[in-house]
C-alpha positions as CSV (number, residue, x, y, z in Angstrom):
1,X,-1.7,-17.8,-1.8
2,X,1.9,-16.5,-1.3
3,X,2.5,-13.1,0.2
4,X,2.4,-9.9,-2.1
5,X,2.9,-6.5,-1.2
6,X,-0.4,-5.0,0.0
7,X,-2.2,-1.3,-1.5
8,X,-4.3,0.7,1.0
9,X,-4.5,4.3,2.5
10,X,-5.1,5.9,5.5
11,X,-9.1,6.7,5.6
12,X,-10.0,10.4,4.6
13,X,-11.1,11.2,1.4
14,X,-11.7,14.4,-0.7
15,X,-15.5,15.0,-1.3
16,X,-18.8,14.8,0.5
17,X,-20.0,11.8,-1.4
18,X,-19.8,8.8,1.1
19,X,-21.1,6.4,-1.7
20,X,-18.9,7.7,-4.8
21,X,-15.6,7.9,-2.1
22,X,-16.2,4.3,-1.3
23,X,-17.1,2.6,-4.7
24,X,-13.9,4.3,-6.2
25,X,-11.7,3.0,-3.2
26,X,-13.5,-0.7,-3.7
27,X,-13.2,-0.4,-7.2
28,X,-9.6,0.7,-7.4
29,X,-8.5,-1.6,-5.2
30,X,-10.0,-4.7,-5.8
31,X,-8.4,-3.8,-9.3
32,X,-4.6,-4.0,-8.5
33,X,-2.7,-6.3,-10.6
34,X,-2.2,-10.1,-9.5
35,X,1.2,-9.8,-8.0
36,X,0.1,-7.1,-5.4
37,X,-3.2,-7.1,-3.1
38,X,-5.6,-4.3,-3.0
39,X,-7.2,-3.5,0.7
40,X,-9.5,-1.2,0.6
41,X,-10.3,1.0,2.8
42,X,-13.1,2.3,4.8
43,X,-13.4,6.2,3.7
44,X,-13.5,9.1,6.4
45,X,-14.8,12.6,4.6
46,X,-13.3,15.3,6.3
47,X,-14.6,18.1,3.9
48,X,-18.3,17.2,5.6
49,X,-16.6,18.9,8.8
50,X,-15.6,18.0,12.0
51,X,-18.2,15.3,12.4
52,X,-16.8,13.5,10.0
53,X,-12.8,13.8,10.4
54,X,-10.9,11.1,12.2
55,X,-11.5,12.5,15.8
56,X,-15.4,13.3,15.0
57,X,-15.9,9.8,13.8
58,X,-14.1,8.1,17.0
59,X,-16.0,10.7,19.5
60,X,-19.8,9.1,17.3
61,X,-18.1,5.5,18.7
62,X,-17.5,6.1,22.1
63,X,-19.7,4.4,24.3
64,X,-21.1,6.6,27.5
65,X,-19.1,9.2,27.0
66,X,-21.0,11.4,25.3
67,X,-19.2,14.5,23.6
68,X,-20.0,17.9,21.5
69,X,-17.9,20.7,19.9
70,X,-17.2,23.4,21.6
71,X,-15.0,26.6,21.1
72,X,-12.0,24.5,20.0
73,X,-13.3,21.6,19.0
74,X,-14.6,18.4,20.9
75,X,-14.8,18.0,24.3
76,X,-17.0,15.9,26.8
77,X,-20.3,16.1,27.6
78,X,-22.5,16.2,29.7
79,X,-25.6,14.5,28.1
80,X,-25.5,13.4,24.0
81,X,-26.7,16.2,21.8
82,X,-27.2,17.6,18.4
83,X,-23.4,17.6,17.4
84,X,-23.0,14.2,18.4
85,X,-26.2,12.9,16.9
86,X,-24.8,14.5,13.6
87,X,-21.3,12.3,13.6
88,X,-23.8,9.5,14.7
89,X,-25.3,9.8,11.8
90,X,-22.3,10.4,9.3
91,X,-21.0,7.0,10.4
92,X,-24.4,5.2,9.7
93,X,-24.0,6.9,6.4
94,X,-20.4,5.5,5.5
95,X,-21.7,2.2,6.6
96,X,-24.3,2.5,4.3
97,X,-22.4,3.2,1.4
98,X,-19.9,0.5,2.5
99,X,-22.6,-2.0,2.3
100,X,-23.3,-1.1,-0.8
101,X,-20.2,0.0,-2.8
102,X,-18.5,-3.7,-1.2
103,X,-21.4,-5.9,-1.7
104,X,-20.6,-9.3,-2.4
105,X,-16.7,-8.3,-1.4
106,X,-14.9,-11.1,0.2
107,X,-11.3,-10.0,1.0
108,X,-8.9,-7.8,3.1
109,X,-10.9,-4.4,4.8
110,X,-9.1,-1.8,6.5
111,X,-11.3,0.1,9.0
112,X,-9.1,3.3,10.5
113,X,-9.9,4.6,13.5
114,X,-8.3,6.8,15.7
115,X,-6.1,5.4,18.7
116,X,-7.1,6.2,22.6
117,X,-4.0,8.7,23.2
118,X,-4.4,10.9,20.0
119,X,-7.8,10.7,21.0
120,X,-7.0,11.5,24.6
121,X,-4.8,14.4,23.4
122,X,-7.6,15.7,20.8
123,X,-10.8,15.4,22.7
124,X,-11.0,18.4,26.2
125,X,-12.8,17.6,29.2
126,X,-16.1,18.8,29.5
127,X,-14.7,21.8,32.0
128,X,-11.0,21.7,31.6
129,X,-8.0,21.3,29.6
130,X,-7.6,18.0,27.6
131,X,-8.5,14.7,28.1
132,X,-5.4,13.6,28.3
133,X,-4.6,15.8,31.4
134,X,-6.7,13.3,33.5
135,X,-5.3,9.8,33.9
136,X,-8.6,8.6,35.0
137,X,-10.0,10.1,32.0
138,X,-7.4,8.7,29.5
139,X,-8.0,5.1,31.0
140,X,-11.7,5.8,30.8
141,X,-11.7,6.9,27.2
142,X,-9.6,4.0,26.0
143,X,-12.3,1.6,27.9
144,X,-15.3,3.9,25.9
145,X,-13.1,3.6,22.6
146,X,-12.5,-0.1,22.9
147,X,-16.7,-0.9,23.2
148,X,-17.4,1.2,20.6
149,X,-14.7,0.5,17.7
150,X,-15.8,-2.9,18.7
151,X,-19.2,-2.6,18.4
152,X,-18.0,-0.4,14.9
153,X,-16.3,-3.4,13.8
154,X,-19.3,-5.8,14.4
155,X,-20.9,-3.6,12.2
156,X,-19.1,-3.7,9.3
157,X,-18.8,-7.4,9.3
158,X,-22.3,-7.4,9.2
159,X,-22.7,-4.8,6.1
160,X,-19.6,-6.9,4.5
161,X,-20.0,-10.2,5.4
162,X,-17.0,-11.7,3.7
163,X,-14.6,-9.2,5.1
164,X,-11.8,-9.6,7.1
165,X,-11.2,-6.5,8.6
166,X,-7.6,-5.0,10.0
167,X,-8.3,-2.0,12.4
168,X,-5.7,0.8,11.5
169,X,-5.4,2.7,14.6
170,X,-3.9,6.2,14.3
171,X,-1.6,7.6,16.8
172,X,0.0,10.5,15.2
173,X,0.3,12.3,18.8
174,X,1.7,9.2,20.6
175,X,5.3,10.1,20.4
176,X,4.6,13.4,21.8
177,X,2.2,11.9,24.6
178,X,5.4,9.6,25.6
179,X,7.9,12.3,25.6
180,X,5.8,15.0,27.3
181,X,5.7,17.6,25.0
182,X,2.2,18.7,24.4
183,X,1.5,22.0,25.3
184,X,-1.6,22.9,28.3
185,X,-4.7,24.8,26.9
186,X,-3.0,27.9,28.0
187,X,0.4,27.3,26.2
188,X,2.4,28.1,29.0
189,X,3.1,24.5,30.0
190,X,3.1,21.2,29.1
191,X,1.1,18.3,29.7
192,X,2.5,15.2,31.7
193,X,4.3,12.7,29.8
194,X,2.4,8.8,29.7
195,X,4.3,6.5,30.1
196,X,5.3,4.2,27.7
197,X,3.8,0.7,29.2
198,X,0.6,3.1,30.2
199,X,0.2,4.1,26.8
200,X,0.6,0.3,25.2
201,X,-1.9,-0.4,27.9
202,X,-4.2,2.0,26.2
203,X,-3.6,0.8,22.9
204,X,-3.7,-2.8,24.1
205,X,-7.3,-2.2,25.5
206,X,-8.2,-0.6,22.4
207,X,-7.4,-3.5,20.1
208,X,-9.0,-6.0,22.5
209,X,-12.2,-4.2,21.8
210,X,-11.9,-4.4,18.0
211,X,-10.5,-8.1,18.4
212,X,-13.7,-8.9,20.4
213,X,-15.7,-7.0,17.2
214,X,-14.6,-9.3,15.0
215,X,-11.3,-7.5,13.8
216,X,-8.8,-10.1,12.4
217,X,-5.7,-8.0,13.0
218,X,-4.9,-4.5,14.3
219,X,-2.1,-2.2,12.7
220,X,-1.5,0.9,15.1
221,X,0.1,4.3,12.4
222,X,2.8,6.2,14.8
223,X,2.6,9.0,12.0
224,X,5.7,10.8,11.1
225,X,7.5,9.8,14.3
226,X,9.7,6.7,15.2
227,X,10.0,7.7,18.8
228,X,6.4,5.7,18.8
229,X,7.4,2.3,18.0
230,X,8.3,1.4,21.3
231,X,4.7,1.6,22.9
232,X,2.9,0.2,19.7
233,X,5.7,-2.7,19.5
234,X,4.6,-3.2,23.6
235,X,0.6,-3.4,22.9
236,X,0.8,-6.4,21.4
237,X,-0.6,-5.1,18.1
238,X,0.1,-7.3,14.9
239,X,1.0,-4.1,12.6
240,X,3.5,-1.1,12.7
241,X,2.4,1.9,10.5
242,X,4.6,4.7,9.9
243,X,5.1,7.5,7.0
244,X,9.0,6.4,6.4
245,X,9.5,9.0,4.4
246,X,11.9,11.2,6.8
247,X,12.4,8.7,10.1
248,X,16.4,8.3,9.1
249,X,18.2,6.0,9.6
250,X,17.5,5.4,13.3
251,X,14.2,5.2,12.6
252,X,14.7,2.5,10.2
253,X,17.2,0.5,12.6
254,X,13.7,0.6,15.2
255,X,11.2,-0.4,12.0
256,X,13.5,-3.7,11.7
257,X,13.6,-4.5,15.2
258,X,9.8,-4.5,15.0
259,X,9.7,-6.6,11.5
260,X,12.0,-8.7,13.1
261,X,10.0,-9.4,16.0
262,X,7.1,-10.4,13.9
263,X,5.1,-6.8,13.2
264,X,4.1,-6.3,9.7
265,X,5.2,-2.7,8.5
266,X,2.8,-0.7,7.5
267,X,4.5,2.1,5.2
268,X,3.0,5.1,4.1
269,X,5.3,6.8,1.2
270,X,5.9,10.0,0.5
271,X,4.0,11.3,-2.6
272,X,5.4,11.0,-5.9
273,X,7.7,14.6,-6.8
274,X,6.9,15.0,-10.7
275,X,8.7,17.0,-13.2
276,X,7.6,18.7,-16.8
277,X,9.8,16.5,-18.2
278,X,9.7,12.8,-16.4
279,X,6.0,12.7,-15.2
280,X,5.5,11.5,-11.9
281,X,8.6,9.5,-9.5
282,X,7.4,6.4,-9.0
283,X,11.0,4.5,-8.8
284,X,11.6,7.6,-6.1
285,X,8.1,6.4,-4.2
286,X,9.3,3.1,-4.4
287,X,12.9,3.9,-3.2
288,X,11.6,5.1,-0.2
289,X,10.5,2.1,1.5
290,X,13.3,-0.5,-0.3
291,X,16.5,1.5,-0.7
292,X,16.3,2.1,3.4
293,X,15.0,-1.4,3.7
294,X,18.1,-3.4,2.7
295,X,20.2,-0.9,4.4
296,X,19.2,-2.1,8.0
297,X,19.7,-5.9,6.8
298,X,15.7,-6.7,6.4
299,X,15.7,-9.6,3.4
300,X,14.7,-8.6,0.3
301,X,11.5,-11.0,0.4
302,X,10.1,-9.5,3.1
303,X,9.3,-6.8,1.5
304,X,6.4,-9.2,0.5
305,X,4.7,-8.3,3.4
306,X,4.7,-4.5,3.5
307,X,1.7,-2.9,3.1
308,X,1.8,0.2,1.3
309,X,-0.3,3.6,2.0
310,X,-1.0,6.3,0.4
311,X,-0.9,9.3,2.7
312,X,-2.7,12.3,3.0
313,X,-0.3,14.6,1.4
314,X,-2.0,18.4,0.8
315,X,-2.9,19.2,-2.7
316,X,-5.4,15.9,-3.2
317,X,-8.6,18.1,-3.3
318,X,-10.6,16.4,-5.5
319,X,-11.3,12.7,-5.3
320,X,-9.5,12.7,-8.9
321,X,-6.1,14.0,-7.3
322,X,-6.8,11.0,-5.0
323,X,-7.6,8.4,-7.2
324,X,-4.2,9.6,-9.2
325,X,-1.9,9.0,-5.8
326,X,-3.9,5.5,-5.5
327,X,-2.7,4.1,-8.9
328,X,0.9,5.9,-8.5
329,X,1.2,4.2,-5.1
330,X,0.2,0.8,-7.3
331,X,2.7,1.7,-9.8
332,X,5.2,1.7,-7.1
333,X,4.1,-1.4,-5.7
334,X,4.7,-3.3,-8.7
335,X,8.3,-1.9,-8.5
336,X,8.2,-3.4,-4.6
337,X,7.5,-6.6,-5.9
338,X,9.7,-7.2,-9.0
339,X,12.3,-6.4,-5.9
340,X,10.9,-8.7,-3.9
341,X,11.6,-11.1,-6.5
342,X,14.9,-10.1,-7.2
């Protein structure tokens, strides 16, 4: 089958409902019109609470590390307990409802998880300041991380048999890991920068894990910041997610370098403005990712192989406002691939 633009999103999800989140994703997507291809997503539900947001979930995968909240939020522990046995159990839950909502599903899955150094820069020691502070620690993690989003991955091939699943690691933090800028527990300081081979190490380790799983392909999401494609482009990774809506033109001149090389983009768009008048942007969604596109060079058919995401712009808080930005962002992608044509 010839390439088509892809459809996804990043993983969270307005609502508590694991089963209604993922039937609607499934459903929607699946659904896309021929000349694009749905991916659907497995959903995160952030509204449950911190054990089920992105860093709750990849703290319920980590394999002998245990962890547990404390005052400002997770941090290692000791010995497994009751905070950990809940995100445990929220992540058997969205399996569950995966199973069920993607029964019989034989196609693209996208399984986010979050990356070792947001994770690193997320999670705190279990007496100290973050993990991230502790090289040991870091390398440690990533190892934990890599076992368990494998094992994670294992799982949902057996819940989904006919999937073939594309790990999205998240790394919104990494650019700020890289150039040293996160601040100490206290505030007073800063933590040590990672180097940029350390941190594609990290990631590297990471996506070995999922590849052992099962994981067909991994995509690593550098957030809002371009500063990151360096280390993703140097893990080895197959996919370069970014939100291009404000990474200028240098950013864009370091996307193409990575498409060039052979990464797929990942690009998550900004969310459509809308007027009284007009109704909702969608050429303006879809000008974000083409108009920039052919201004760095990239051939027009390429854009054949973006995938596009809808982000997780504030304002979506019902699963309604969510389902809406899904069918804007295929709206836009049909605009993507009557370009891709052209």
């Amino acid at each position: 089958m010839s390439a088509r633009p892809g459809i996804s999103g990043t993983g969270p999800w307005p609502g508590t409902d694991a089963l209604e989140a993922q039937s609607s994703v499934v459903g929607d997507l699946v659904g896309v019109p021929s000349e694009l291809q749905g991916l659907p997503f497995a959903v995160l539900l952030p509204a449950r609470g911190p054990w089920g947001d992105r860093v709750g979930h990849a703290a319920a995968l980590l394999e002998e590390l245990p962890t547990e909240l404390g005052p400002h939020g997770w941090k290692l522990a000791d010995r497994p307990g009751g905070d950990l046995a809940r995100a445990r159990a929220f992540v058997r839950e969205d399996l569950d409802a995966l199973a069920v909502a993607a029964h019989g599903y034989t196609g693209p899955l996208v399984v986010p998880v979050a990356g070792p150094l947001t994770l690193a820069a997320s999670l705190y020691l279990a007496r100290g300041d973050r993990v991230l502070s502790d090289a040991g620690a870091v390398r440690e993690l990533a190892e934990s991380l890599a076992q368990g989003a494998g094992a994670h991955v294992a799982a949902v091939r057996r819940v989904v048999p006919g999937a073939e699943v594309t790990v999205l690691l998240h790394e919104p933090l990494l650019a700020q890991v890289v150039a040293g800028v996160l601040p100490t527990f206290s505030g007073y300081a800063a933590l040590r920068a990672v180097r940029g081979p350390v941190a594609a190490e990290r990631i590297a380790t990471v996506a070995a894990g999922v590849r052992s799983g099962g994981a067909s392909a991994v995509a690593v999401h550098g957030g809002t910041a371009w500063a990151a494609v360096p280390a993703i482009r140097a893990a080895g990774v197959d996919g370069l997610a970014l939100a291009v809506g404000g990474i200028g033109e240098q950013g864009w001149e370091r996307v193409a370098e990575a498409v060039e090389g052979g990464l797929r983009l990942w690009a998550e768009l900004p969310p459509q403005a809308s007027s009284q008048c007009a109704g909702p942007d969608v050429v303006g969604q879809a000008d974000a990712l083409t108009r920039p596109w052919r201004s760095v060079g990239l051939t027009q058919s390429g854009l054949k192989d973006v995938v596009l995401l809808a982000g997780e712009a504030p304002g979506r808080s019902s699963p309604d406002d969510a389902r809406a930005a899904l069918a804007g962002l295929v709206r836009a992608g049909r605009i993507v691939a009557e370009r891709a044509e052209a």
